[in-house]
PLY file of the C-alpha trace (Angstrom):
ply
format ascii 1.0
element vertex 259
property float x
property float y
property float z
element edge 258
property int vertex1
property int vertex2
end_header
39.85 -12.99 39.59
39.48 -11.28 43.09
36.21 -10.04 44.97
36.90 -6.60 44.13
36.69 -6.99 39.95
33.99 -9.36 40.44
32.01 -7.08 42.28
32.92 -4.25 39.66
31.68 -6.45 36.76
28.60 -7.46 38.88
27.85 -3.83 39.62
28.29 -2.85 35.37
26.30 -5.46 34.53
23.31 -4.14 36.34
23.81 -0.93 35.40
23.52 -2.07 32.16
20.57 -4.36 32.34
18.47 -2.01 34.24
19.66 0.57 31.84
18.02 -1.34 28.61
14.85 -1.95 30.91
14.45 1.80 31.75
15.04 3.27 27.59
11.75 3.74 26.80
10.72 2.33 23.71
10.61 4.86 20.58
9.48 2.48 17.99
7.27 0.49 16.44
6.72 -2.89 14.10
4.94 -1.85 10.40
3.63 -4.78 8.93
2.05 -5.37 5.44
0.14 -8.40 3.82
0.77 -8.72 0.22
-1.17 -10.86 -2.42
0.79 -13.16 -4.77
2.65 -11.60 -7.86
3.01 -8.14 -5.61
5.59 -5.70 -4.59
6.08 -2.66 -2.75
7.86 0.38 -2.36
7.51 1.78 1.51
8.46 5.48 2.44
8.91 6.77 6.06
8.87 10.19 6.36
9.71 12.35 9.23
9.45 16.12 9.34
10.13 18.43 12.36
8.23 17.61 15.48
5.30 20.10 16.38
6.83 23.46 17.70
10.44 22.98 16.62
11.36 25.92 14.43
14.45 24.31 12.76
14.20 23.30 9.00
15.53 20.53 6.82
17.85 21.83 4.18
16.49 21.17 0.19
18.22 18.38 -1.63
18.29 15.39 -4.41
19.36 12.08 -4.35
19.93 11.11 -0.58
17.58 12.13 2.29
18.46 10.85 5.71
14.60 12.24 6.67
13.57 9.72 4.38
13.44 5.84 5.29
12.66 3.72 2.13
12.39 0.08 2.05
12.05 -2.15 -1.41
10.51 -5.61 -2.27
10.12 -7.74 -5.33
7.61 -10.06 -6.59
6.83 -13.48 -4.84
4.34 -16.07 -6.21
2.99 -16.56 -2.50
1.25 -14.03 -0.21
3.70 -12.87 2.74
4.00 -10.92 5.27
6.61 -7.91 5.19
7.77 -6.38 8.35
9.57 -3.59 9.06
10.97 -1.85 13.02
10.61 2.08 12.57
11.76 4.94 14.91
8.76 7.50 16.17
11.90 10.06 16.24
14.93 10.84 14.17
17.54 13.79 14.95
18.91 14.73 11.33
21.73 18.12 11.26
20.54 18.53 15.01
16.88 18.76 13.76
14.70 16.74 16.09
12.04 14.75 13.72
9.01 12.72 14.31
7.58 10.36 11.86
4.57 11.86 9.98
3.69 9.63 7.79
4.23 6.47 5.49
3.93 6.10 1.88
3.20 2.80 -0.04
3.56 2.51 -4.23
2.14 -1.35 -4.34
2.70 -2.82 -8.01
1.47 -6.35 -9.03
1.41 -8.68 -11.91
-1.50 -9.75 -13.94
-0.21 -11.59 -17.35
2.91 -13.15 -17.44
4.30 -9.95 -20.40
6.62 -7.77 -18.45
4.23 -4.93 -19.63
1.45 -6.52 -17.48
1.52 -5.38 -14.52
-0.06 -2.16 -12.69
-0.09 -0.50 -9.27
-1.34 2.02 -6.87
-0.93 4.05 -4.16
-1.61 4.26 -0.23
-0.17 6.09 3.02
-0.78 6.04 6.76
-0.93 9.22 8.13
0.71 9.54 11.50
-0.93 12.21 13.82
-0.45 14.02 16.77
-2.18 13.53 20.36
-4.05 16.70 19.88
-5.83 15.36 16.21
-9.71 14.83 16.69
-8.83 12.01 14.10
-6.85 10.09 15.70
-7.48 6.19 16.00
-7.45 4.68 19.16
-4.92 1.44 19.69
-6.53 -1.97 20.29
-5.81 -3.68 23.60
-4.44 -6.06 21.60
-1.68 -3.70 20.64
-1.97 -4.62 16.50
-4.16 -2.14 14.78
-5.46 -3.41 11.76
-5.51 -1.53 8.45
-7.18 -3.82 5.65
-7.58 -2.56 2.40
-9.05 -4.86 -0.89
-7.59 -4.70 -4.48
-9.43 -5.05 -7.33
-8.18 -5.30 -11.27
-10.52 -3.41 -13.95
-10.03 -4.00 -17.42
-10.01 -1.97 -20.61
-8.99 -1.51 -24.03
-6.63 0.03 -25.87
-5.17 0.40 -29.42
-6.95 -0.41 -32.65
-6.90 -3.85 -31.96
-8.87 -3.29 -28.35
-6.23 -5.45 -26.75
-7.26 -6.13 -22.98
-4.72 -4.40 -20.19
-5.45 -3.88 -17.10
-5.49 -1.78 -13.97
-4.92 -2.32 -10.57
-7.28 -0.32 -7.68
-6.55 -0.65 -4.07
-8.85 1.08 -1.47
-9.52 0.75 2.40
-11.99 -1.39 4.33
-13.57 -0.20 7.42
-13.56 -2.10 10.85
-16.90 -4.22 9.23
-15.21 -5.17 6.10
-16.53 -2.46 3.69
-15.28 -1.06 0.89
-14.04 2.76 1.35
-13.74 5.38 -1.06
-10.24 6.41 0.49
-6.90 4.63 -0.97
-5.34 1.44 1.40
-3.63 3.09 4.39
-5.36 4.87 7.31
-4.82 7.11 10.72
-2.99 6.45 13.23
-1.91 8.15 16.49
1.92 8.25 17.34
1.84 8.67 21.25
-0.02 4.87 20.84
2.23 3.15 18.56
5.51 2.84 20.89
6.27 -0.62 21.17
3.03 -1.80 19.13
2.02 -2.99 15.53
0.49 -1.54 12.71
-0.99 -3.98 10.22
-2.16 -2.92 6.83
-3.31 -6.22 5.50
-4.31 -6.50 1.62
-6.08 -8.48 -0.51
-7.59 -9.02 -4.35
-11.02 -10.05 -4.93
-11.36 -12.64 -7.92
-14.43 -10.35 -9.25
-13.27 -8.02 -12.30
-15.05 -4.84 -13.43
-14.58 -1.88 -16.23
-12.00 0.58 -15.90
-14.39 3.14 -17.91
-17.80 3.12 -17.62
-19.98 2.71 -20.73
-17.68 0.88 -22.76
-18.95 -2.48 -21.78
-22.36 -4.32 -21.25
-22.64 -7.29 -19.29
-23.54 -10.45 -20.38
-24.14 -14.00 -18.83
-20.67 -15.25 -19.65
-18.90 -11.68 -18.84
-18.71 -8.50 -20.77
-19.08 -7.10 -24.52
-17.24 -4.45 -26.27
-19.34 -1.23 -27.23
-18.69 -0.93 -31.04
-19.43 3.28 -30.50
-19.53 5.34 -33.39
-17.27 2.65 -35.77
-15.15 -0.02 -34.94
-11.80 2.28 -35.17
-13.60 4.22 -32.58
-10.96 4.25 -29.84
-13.08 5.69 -26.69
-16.55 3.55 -27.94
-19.07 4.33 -25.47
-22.15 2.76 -25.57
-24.49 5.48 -25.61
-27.28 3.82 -25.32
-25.94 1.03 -27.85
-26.09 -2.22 -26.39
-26.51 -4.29 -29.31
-23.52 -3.42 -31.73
-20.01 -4.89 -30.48
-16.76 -5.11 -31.38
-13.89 -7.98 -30.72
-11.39 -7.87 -28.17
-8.04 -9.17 -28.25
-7.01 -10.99 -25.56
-4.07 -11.16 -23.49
-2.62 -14.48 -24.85
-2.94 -12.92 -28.56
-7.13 -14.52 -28.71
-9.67 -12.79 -30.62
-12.95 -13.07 -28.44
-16.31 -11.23 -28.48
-16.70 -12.01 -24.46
-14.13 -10.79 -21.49
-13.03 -13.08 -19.70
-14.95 -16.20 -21.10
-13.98 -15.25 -24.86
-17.39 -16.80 -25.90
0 1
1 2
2 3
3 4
4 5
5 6
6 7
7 8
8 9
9 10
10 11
11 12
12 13
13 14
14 15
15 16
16 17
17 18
18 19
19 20
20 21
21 22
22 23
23 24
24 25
25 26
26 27
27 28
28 29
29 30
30 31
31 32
32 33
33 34
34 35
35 36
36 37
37 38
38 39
39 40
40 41
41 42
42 43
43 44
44 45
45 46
46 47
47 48
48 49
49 50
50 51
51 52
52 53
53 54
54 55
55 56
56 57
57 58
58 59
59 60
60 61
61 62
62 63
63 64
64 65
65 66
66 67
67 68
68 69
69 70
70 71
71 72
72 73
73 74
74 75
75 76
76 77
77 78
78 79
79 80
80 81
81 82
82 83
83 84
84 85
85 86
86 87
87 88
88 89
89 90
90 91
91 92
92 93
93 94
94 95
95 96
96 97
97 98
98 99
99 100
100 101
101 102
102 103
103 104
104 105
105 106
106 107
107 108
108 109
109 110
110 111
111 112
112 113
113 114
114 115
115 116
116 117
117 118
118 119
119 120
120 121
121 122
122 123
123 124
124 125
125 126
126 127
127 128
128 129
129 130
130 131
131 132
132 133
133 134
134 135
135 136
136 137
137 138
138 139
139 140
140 141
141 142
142 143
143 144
144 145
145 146
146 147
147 148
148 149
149 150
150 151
151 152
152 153
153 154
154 155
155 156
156 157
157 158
158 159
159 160
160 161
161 162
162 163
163 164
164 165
165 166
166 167
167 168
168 169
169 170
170 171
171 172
172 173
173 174
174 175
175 176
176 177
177 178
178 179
179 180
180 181
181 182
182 183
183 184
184 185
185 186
186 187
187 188
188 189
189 190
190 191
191 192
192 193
193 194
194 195
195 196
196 197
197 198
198 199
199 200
200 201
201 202
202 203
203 204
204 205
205 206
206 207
207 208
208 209
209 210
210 211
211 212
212 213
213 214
214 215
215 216
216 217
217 218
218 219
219 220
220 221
221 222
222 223
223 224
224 225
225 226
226 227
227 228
228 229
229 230
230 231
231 232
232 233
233 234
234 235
235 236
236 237
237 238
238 239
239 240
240 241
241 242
242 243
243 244
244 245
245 246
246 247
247 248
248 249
249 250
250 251
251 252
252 253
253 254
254 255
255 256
256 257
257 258
């Protein structure tokens, strides 16, 4: 090989290199923390960018605006991580991402029918939103959110189920009132991490309140106006009960002890 195609290859090569290092970056790394026994269904969503005045068409079945990622149930906690564009061009539409959508399911009894889930997002704003969140130096911001089950009855039985609830924790670890998800700020997330961690605290509670009264080994069943009552509130009642029936077929006075 002479001087001449060396030199050629030499020069296209750093073309190229410098050309990688000068693309700015137009993504960014989602990542989720699941419990044991959970899965997830993730949705990115991108929509026409602020001041474009072309329009996605209306459709079923496949949406190239739509980025949707699927997971099944693991007996460990994980991690789940996924790259995502800031920017999509779909029929010559130029698209930013708006926003992402989580449907978390998990398992409680080993029945296929138990099992429960909720839902979450992150909403993705613009520079100009007063709500914006600001980006750690770090470059990972955290979105925690805690999951909780509550139990109920159901049927004339009053066989135990359950239900799963999933809200947000602020930067101090409390308990919000909003679902798992958060804010964040796209011109900030090129490059970076967003990290919506979750977890389940051991602690059950009522799915309904004033069907149960608690007790020192857990909670008894409101008997309400008869034991075929099927709502049973208390009403005031907290000395007439009814059985439950547990999930592995038990019938118990006390949830979760059966006492």
């Amino acid at each position: 090989m002479n001087r001449q195609v060396l030199g050629v290859l030499f020069a296209l090569g750093i073309t190229g290199l410098f050309g990688c290092v000068g693309r700015p970056v137009d993504s960014f790394t989602l990542e989720v923390d699941l419990p044991a026994n959970f899965k997830l269904k993730t949705a990115a969503n991108y929509r026409p960018a602020t001041g474009e005045t072309c329009t996605l068409p209306q459709r079923r079945g496949k949406r190239p605006e739509r980025k949707v990622f699927f997971t099944d149930y693991t007996p460990v906690a994980h991690r789940l991580s996924y790259q995502l564009p800031l920017t999509e061009t779909v029929n010559g539409c130029p698209l930013v991402l708006r926003g992402v959508e989580f449907d978390v399911y998990a398992k409680w009894g080993s029945r296929d029918s138990d099992l429960d889930g909720d839902l979450g997002s992150i909403a993705i704003l613009d520079r100009s939103d007063i709500h914006s969140s600001e980006m750690p130096d770090s470059g990972v911001q955290q979105l925690p959110g805690q999951c909780q089950w509550l139990f109920r009855t159901v049927g004339p039985k009053q066989a135990i189920i359950k239900l799963l609830k999933c809200n947000s924790l602020d930067a101090l670890g409390q308990l919000q009132k909003t679902p798992i998800g958060g804010l964040a700020q796209r011109d900030q997330l090129a490059g970076k991490t967003l990290r919506m961690a979750l977890r389940v605290i051991d602690e059950e509670a009522p799915a309904i309140d004033d069907n149960w009264v608690a007790v020192p080994d857990g909670w008894k069943r409101c008997k309400g106006k008869s034991f075929e009552d099927p709502y049973a509130f208390c009403n005031g009642n907290v000395t007439d009960f009814k059985p439950i029936k547990m999930p592995d077929g038990r019938t118990c006075e006390v949830y979760p002890s059966c006492k």
